[in-house]
N, C-alpha and C positions, 0 to 999 in steps of 0.2 A: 335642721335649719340650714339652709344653703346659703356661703358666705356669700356676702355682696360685691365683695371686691373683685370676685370671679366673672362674676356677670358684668361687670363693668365693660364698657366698648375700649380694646387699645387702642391708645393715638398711636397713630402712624408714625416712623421714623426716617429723617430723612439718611439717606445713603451718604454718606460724611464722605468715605474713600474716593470713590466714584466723582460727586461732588466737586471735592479738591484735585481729581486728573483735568477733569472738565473745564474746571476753571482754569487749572496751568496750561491748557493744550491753547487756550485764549490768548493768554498772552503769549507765546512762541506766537501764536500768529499773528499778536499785536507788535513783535519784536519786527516782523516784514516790514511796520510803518516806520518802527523808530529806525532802523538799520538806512534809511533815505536819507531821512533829515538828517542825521550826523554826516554821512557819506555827500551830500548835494556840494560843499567847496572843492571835494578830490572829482567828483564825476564831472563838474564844471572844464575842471581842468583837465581832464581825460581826454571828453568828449566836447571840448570846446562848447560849453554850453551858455547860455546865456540868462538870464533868470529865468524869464520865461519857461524855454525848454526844461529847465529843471525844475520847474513848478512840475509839468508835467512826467516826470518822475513819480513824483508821487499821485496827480490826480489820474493817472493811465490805471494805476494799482486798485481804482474804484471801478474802472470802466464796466467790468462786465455786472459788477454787483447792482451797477446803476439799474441796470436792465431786467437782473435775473433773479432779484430774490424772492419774487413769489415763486417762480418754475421752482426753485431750491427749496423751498418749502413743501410745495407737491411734491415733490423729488423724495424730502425725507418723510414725508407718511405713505409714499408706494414704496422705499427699498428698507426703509428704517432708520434712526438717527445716526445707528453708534455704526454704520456701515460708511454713511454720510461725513461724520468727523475723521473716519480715519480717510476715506478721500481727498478731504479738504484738506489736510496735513501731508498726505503723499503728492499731492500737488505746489501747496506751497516747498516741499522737498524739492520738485524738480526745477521750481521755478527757478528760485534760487540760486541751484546747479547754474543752469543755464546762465542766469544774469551775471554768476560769479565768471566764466568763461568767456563772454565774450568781447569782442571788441567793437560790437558795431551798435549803433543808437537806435539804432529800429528792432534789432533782438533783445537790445535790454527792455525797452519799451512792453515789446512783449511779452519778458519774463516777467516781467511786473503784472502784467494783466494777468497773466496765469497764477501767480500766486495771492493776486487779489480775487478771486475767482475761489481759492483754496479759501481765504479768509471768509469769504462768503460762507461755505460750506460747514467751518469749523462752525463759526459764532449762531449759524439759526440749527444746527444739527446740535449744539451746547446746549442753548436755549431747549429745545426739547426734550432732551436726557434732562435737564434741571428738573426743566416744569414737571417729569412722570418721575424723576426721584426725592424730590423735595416733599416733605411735609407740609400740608398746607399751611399750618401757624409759624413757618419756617422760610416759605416761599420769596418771601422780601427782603429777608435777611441776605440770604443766597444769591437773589440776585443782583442786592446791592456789591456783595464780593465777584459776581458775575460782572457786572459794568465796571470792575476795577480794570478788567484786560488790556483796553488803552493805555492807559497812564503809565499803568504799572508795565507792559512791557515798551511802547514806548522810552519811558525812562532808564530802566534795564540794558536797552539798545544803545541809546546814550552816552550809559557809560561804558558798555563793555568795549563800543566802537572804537571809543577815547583809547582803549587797555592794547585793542589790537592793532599792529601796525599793517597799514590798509586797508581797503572796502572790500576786498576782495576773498582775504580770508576769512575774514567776515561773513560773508554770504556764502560761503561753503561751511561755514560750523553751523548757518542758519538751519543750512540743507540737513544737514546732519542730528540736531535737536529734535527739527519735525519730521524727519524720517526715526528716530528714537519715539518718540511719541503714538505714530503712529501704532507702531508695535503695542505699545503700554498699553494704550485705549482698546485696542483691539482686545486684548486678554482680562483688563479691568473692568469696563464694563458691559452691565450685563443686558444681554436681548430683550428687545421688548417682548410681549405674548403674543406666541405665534396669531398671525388671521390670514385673512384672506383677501387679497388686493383686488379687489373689482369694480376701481373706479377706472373710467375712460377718459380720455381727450375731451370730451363732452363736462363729464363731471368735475375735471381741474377749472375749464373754463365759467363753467356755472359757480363753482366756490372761489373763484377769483374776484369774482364780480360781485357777489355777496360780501366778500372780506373787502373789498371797497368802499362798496354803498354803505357799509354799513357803517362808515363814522369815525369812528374812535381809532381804527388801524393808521386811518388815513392821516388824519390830527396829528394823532404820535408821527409818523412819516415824517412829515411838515417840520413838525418841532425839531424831530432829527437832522431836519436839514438845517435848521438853522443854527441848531449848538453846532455841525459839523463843522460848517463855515467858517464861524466864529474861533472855533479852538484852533482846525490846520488854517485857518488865514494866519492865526498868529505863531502857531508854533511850528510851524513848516519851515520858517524864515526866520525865525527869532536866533540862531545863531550867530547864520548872518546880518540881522540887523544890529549884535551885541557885538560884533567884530568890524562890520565898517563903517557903522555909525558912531560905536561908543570906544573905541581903541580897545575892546576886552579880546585877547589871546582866544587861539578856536579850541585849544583845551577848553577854557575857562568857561567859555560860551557854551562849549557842549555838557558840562556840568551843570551850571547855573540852569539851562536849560531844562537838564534830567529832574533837577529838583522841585523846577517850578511845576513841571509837569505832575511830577510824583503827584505834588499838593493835591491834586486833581482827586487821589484814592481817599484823602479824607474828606471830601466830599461825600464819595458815593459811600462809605460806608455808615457816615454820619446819617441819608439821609436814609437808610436802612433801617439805621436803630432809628428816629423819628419817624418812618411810616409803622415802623411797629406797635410804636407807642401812639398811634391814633393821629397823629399830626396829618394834615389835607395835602394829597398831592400836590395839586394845582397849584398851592398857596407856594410849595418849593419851587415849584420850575416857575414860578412869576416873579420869585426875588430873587433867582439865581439869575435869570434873560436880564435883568434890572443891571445885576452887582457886573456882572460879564459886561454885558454893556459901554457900563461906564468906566471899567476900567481896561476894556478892548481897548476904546476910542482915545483914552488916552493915553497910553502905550504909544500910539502912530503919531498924536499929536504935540504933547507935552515937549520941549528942549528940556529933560530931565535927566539929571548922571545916572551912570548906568546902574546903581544900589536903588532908586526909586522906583526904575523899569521893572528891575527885576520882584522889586517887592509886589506893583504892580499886578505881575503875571503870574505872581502867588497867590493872589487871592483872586485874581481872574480864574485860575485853573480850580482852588482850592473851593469856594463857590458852587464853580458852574458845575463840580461835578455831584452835585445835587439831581440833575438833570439828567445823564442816563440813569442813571440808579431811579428815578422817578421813572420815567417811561418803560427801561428795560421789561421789571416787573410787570409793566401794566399790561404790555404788549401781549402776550398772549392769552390775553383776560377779558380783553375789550369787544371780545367776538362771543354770539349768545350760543354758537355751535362751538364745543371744543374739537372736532375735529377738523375747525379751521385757526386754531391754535397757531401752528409753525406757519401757517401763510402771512398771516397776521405781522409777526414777527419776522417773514422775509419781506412782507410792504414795507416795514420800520428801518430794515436794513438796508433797503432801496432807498430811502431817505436820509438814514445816515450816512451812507457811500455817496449819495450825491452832493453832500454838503463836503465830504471827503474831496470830491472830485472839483468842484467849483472852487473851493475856496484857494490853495494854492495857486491854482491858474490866472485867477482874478486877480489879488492882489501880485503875482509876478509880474500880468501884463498892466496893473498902475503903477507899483512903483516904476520901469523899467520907463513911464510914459512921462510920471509926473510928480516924482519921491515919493518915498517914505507916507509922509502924513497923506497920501492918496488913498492909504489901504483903511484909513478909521472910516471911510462913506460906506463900503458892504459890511464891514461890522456893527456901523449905525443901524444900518438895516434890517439886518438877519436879526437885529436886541430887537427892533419894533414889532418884527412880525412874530418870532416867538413868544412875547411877552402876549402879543394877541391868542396867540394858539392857547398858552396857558388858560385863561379863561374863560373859553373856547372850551377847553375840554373838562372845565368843571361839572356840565350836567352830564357829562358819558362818565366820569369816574364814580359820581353820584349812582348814575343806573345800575352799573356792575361793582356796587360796595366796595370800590377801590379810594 
């Protein structure tokens, strides 16, 4: 009699080792965004800068991403993902370099694009090694810990910035991390199966156009742009608004900051374990665009001491981080062809980088025109039209049992 347990089908297991480089190589890259915002009052004074200009600081470091993350997407299914991350890390290595040596506002500018360009690389070449190493009953969990790389290295950033004295060693031990890294991912993870590259110039542009038309990439996009907004309109500037509007120390502020942000990782993990457990995407990201929201707009508006603001921006951040952990997942799911998967997921990054790239410029050039409570009118706005996208995208999670 032949045991049955034999014949049984194995589930699949997800790659845990692999997994957890992928995810830390995320945040080193998310460390690029936080290493800004602590460093924006030393660069001010460097490079005489003005809010403005050091808004873009940080919005130059989305520039190319705005543009390119479909091409990066085609990029990693003609040369392969784990070839792709280690790129996007030896790039943010050089950036780095560069930014950490120079003296001049137009090379830093650019080392920023180049290593937001890296970041690009990393995050939708990650997302691909997840999506072919993950287990599927496993998928959401992972890439709730996947959507942690903001916050989490953000935060990180924050602090260690506070620990080092200047910006500048700083972004040479940044260089030095993701030039480490690279190395690691190279030897840790493992090649896809070998095939055979035979799409053309014709073929990326024909699957471009379909991962558009098709809906659901585009939706998530959208949405990403507007949590982007939402998060660096406020947290680009939130040291400096805890230091010259509420007399709090630029230690203190760069702390409080790192913390609020953190909060952001018990979102996305939370909202991990409740997509697992059956709970509606949709219904997350329409109470998270809600909670963010209201307590965006009151952050900018309130005459609150600085213990309110900041509790505020904890549950602003703690919240909304429901919202990639929603989408990240979904994103290369929302497409009926898997082999437009990672384009998928570089539309969503085009939309996350844009809401990167808008949002500190925006609220630089109101406050600088019109204070502070100037910056809660793009945060009003980016909660209304999110909260719309959520709903929006209830019958495409529906179609693809997400």
């Amino acid at each position: 009699m032949t045991d049955t347990k034999t014949m049984a089908p194995s589930i699949p297991e997800t790659d845990r080792l692999s997994a957890a480089f992928v995810i830390a190589s995320g945040v080193v890259a998310a460390l690029q965004v936080g290493k800004a915002t602590i460093a924006i009052p030393l660069l001010r004074q460097d490079f005489q800068l003005n809010l403005q200009q050091a808004g873009w600081v940080m919005s130059i470091f989305a520039l190319l991403a705005v543009f390119g993350g479909m091409a990066v997407g085609a990029a990693v299914g003609r040369f392969g993902d784990r070839n792709l991350i280690v790129a996007g890390l030896l790039a943010i290595a050089f950036g780095s370099t560069v930014g950490a040596s120079t003296e001049t506002f137009s090379i830093l500018l650019s080392a920023r694009a180049l290593e937001g360009a890296g970041l690009l690389f990393v995050i939708i070449a990650g997302s691909a090694i997840l999506n072919r190493l993950a287990a599927p009953q496993d998928r959401d969990l992972v890439f709730s810990f996947w959507s942690c790389y903001m916050p989490f290295g953000m935060a990180l950033a924050l602090l260690l910035g506070l620990a080092i004295n200047g910006w500048r060693p700083f972004w040479f031990a940044n260089a030095g991390v993701a030039a480490l890294f690279a190395l690691l991912l190279h030897v840790i993870i493992p090649r896809e199966n070998p095939r055979k590259i035979t799409s053309t110039l014709a073929d990326i542009v024909r699957d471009s156009g379909k991962t558009v038309t098709s809906g659901g990439p585009l939706l998530l996009a959208l949405g990403f742009t507007m949590y982007g907004l939402q998060f660096f309109a406020l947290f680009s500037f939130l040291p400096v608004l805890l230091a010259e509007q509420m007399g709090v120390s630029r230690g203190n502020a760069g702390v409080l900051t790192a913390f609020a942000i953190a909060a952001n990782i018990i979102g996305n993990i939370s909202a991990g374990i409740a997509l697992r457990r059956g709970f509606a995407r949709w219904r997350l990201m329409a109470g998270a665009s809600l909670v963010m929201t209201a307590t965006g707009v009151a952050v900018f508006l309130l005459p609150a001491p600085a213990w309110l603001i900041f509790g505020l921006c904890v549950v602003f951040s703690g919240v909304g981080g429901c919202l990639p952990a929603s989408m990240m997942g979904a994103a290369p799911r929302v497409v009926a062809d898997p082999k437009l998967g990672a384009m998928s997921v570089g539309l969503v990054m085009q939309g996350s980088n844009l809401g990167l790239m808008i949002g500190p410029v925006v609220v630089g050039s109101l406050v600088d025109i019109a204070g502070w409570k100037a910056a809660a009118v793009p945060v009003a706005i980016a909660g209304a039209i999110g909260l719309t996208l959520a709903f929006a995208l209830r019958s495409v999670f529906r179609r693809f049992a997400l």
